[in-house]
C-alpha positions in Angstrom: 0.0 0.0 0.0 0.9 3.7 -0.8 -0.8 6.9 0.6 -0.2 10.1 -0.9 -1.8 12.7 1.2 -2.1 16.5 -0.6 -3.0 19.5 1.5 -4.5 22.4 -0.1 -5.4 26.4 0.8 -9.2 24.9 1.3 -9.0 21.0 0.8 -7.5 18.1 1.3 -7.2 15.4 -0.9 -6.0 11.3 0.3 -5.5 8.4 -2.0 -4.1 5.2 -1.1 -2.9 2.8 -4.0 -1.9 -0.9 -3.3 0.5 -2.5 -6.4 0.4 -6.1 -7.5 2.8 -6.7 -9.9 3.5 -4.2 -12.3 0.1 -2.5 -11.9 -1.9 -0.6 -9.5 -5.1 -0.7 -7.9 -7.2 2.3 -6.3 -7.7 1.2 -2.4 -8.5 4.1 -1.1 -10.3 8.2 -1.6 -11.0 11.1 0.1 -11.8 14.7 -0.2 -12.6 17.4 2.2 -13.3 21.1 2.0 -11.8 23.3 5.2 -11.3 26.3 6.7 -9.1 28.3 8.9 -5.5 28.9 9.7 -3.3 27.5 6.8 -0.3 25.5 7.7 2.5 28.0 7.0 1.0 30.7 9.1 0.5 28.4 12.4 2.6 29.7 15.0 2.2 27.0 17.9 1.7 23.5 18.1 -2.6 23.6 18.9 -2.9 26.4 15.8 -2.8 23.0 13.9 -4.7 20.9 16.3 -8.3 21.5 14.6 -6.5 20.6 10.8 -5.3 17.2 12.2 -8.8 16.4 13.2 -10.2 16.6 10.2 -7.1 14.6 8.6 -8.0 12.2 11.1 -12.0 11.9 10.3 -10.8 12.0 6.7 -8.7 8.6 6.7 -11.4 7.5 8.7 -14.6 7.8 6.4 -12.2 7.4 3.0 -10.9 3.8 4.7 -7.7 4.2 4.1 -5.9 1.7 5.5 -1.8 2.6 6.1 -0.6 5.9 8.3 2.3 6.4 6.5 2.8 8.8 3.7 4.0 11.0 1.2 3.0 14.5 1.4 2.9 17.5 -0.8 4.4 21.0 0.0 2.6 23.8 -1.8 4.9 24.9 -5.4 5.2 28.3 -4.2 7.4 27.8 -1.5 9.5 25.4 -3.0 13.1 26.7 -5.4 13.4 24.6 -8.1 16.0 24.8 -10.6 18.2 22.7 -13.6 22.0 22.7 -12.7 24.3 21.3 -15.4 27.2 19.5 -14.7 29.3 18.1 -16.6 29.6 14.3 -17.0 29.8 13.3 -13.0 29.0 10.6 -11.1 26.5 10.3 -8.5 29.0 10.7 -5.3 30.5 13.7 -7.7 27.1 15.1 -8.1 26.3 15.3 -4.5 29.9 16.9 -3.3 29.2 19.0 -5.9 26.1 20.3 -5.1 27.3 20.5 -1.1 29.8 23.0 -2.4 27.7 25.0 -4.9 23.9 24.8 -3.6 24.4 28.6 -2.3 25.0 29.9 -5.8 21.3 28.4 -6.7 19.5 28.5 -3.3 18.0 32.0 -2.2 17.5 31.1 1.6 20.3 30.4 4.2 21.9 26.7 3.7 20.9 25.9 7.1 17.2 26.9 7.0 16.7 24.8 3.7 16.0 21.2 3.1 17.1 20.4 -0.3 16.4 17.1 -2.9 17.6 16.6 -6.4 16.7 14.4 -9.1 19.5 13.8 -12.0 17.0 13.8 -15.4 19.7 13.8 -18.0 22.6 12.4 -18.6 24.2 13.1 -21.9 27.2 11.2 -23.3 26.9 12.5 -27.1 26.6 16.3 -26.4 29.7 17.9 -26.8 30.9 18.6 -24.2 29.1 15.5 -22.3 26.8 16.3 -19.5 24.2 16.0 -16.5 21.2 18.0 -15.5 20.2 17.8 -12.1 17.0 19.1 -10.6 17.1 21.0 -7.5 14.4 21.3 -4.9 14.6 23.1 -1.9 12.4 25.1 0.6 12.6 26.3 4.3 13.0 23.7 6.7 10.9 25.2 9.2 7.6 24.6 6.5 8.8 21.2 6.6 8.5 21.0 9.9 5.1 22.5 10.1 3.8 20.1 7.6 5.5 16.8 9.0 4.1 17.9 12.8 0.8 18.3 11.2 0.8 14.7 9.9 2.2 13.4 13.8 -0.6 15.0 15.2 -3.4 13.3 12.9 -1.0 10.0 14.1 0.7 9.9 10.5 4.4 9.3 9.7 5.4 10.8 6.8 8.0 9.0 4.8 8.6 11.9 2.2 7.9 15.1 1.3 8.0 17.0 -2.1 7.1 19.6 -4.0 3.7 19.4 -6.1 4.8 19.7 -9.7 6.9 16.8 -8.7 4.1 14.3 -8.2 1.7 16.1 -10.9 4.9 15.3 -13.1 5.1 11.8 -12.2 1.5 11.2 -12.8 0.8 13.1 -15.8 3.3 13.3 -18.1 4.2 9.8 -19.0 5.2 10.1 -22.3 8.6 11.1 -24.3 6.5 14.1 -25.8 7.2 17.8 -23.9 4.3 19.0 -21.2 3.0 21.9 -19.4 1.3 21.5 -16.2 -1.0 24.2 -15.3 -2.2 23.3 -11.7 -4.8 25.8 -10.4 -5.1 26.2 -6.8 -7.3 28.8 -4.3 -3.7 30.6 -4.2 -1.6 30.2 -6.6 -1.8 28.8 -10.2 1.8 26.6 -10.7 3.1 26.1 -14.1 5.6 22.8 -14.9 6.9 21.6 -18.1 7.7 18.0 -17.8 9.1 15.0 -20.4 8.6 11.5 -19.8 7.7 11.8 -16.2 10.5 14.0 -15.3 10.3 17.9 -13.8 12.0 20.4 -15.9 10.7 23.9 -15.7 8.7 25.2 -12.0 6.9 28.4 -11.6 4.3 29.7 -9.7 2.0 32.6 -9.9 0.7 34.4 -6.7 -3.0 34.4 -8.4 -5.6 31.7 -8.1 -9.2 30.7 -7.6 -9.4 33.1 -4.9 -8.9 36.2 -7.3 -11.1 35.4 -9.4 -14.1 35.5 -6.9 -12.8 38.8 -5.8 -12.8 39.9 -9.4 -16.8 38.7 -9.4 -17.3 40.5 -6.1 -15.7 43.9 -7.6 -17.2 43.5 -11.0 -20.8 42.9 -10.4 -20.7 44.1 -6.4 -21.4 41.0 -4.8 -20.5 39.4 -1.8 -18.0 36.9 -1.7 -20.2 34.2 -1.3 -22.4 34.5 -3.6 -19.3 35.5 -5.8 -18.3 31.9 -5.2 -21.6 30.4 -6.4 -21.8 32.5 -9.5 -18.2 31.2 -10.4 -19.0 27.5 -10.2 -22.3 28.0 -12.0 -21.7 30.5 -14.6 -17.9 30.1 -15.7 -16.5 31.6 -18.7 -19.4 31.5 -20.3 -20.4 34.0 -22.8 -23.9 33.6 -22.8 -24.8 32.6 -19.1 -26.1 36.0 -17.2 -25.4 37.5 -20.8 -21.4 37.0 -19.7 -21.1 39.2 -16.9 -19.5 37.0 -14.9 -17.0 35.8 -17.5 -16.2 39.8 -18.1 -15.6 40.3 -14.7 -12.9 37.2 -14.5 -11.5 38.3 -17.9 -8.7 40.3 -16.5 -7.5 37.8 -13.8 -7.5 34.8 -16.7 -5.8 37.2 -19.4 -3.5 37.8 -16.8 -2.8 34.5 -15.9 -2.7 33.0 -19.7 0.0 35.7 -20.2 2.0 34.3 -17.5 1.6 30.8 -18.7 3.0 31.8 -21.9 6.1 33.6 -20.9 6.9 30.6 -18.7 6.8 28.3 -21.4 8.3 31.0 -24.2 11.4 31.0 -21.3 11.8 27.3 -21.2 12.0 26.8 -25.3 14.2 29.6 -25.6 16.6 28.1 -22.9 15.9 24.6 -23.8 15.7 25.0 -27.9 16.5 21.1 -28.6 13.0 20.5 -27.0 11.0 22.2 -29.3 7.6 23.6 -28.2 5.6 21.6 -25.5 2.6 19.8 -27.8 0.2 19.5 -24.9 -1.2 21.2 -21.8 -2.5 19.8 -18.9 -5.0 21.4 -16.4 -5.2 20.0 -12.7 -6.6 21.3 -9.9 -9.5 23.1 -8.5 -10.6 25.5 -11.3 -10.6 22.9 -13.6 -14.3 22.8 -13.0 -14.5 26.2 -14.0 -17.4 26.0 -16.8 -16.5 27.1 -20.4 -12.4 26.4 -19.2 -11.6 24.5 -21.7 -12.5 26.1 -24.4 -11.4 29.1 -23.2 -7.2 28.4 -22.8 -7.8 26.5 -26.6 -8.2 29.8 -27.8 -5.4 31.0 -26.3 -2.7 28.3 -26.8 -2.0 26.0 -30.0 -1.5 23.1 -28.0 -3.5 20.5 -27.2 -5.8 21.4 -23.9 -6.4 18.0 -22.1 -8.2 17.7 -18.2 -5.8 16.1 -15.8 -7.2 12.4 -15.3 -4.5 10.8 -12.7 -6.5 7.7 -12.4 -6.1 6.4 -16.3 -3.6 3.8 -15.8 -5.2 3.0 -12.1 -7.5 0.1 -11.9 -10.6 1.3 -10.0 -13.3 -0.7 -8.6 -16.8 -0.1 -9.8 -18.4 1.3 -6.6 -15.9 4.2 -7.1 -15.9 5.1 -10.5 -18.5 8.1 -10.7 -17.0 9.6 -7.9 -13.3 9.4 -9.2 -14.9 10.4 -12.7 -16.1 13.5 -11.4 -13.2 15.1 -9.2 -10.5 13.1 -10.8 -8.4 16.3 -12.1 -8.5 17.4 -7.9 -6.8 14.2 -7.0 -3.6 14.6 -9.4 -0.8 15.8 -6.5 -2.2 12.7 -4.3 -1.9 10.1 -7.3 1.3 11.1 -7.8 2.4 11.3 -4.1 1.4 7.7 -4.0 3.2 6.4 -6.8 6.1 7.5 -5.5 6.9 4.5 -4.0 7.4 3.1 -7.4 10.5 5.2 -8.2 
């Protein structure tokens, strides 16, 4: 068994996978709305007490079975970043990086926790060399996160950044990726290949600005802001497209951000080529009219996150799954990890 436990601005998400052979079976799901202090602004021990509860009552009703598990950090306060090297080994790599993380890491060495994945080694390029992806964030989060998980009796066994496990997931094939994962927060942009993290950015802008957009545009209050943005969308026609006017500027912003993300990545990474698809996880992807909406923005192909699509499910569970599948793409992948 595998659990892969994601933690969100406003939900939190819990899948638990069990492998048999070389494939893998869905066990286990959950997903619960919250609200209240978030996790990086707790200052003591008992600010976390009332999340850990519902963590608990969550495993509980979802049935998941193991307590230990891999859990997400949010992408925006994670540094990620492609070091090459050239041709080292492993044991070169990591007394390499020892001596040169300061050069890449913005925070104090000993406040950060730091990972990295090699994705490339190249013997033909000339010269011959390695890229290396480097993760870190602030240990103290870490810590935040990790005593969360104690408290709701959990051991965690690894933590990582999201577009790590939305990578993992998502992008199986040879063929180049962007991620677009849109959280309450934040919106987190990836370009992946063949399972592998290349590219990490994240925007500050999120579900949560577009309601306030609503609210400002048609003077509203934030609730019922909320309610017209799950039931009208980006649709033109719906209350004669008010509400898709007043989210215009947040999503034209947002496209433009996406597309000088992935502009920087091909122009720094030119034997790529352009990414052919894009992928959209997370909460928004709900939004109505979404869809159509970024197709008319990007030529590339717009495809709904579905994490579960080489995951045997059983048949009680496959209209739930169906429906909030794109929400459960950072737990998937959290899960799997154990297969690397």
């Amino acid at each position: 068994m595998s659990v892969g436990i994601d933690i969100g601005s406003k939900s939190i998400k819990v899948v638990e996978l069990e492998k048999k052979n070389n494939s893998w079976s869905l066990k286990g799901s959950g997903i619960v709305g919250y609200s209240g202090i978030l996790v990086e602004n707790a200052k003591e021990e008992k600010d976390l007490i009332p999340l850990a509860e519902i963590i608990k009552k969550l495993f509980n009703e979802a049935k998941i079975s193991r307590r230990e598990v891999f859990l997400s950090l949010p992408e925006r306060f994670a540094f990620v970043k492609v070091i090459t090297f050239p041709l080292l080994t492993n044991q070169e790599i990591d007394a390499a990086l020892k001596w040169e993380a300061d050069q890449y890491v913005p925070i104090p060495l000993e406040e950060a926790i730091m990972q990295y994945q090699i994705i490339l080694r190249d013997e033909k390029s000339n010269p011959p060399q390695v890229k290396v992806l480097l993760v870190a964030t602030r240990r103290s989060l870490v810590e935040k996160y990790v005593l969360l998980a104690q408290l709701a009796g959990l051991q965690v066994l690894a933590v990582e950044n999201e577009l790590l496990s939305l990578s993992r997931v998502l992008v199986t094939q040879e063929d180049l990726s962007t991620i677009v994962n849109f959280g309450a927060l934040s919106t987190d942009i990836g370009i992946s290949k063949s399972g592998k993290l290349w590219f990490s950015r994240s925007i500050p802008t999120g579900g949560d600005a577009l309601t306030r957009a609503i609210v400002q545009g048609l003077r509203i209050e934030p609730a019922q802001a909320e309610e017209y943005k799950k039931a009208y969308g980006l649709s033109s026609t719906l209350l004669e497209g008010k509400v898709r006017l007043a989210m215009e500027p947040v999503m034209q912003s947002l496209v433009g951000e996406i597309k000088k993300a992935v502009q920087y990545f091909v122009s720094e990474n030119p034997q790529f080529g352009k990414p052919k698809q894009l992928i959209v996880s997370g909460g928004l992807t709900s939004l109505l009219d979404l869809i159509a909406y970024l197709t008319k923005e990007f030529d590339m192909e717009i495809l709904v996150a579905n994490p579960f699509l080489q995951i045997q499910i059983p048949a009680e569970s496959q209209k739930v799954i169906v429906d909030y599948a794109p929400f459960y793409s950072v737990a998937v992948g959290l899960a799997l990890r154990e297969n690397i």
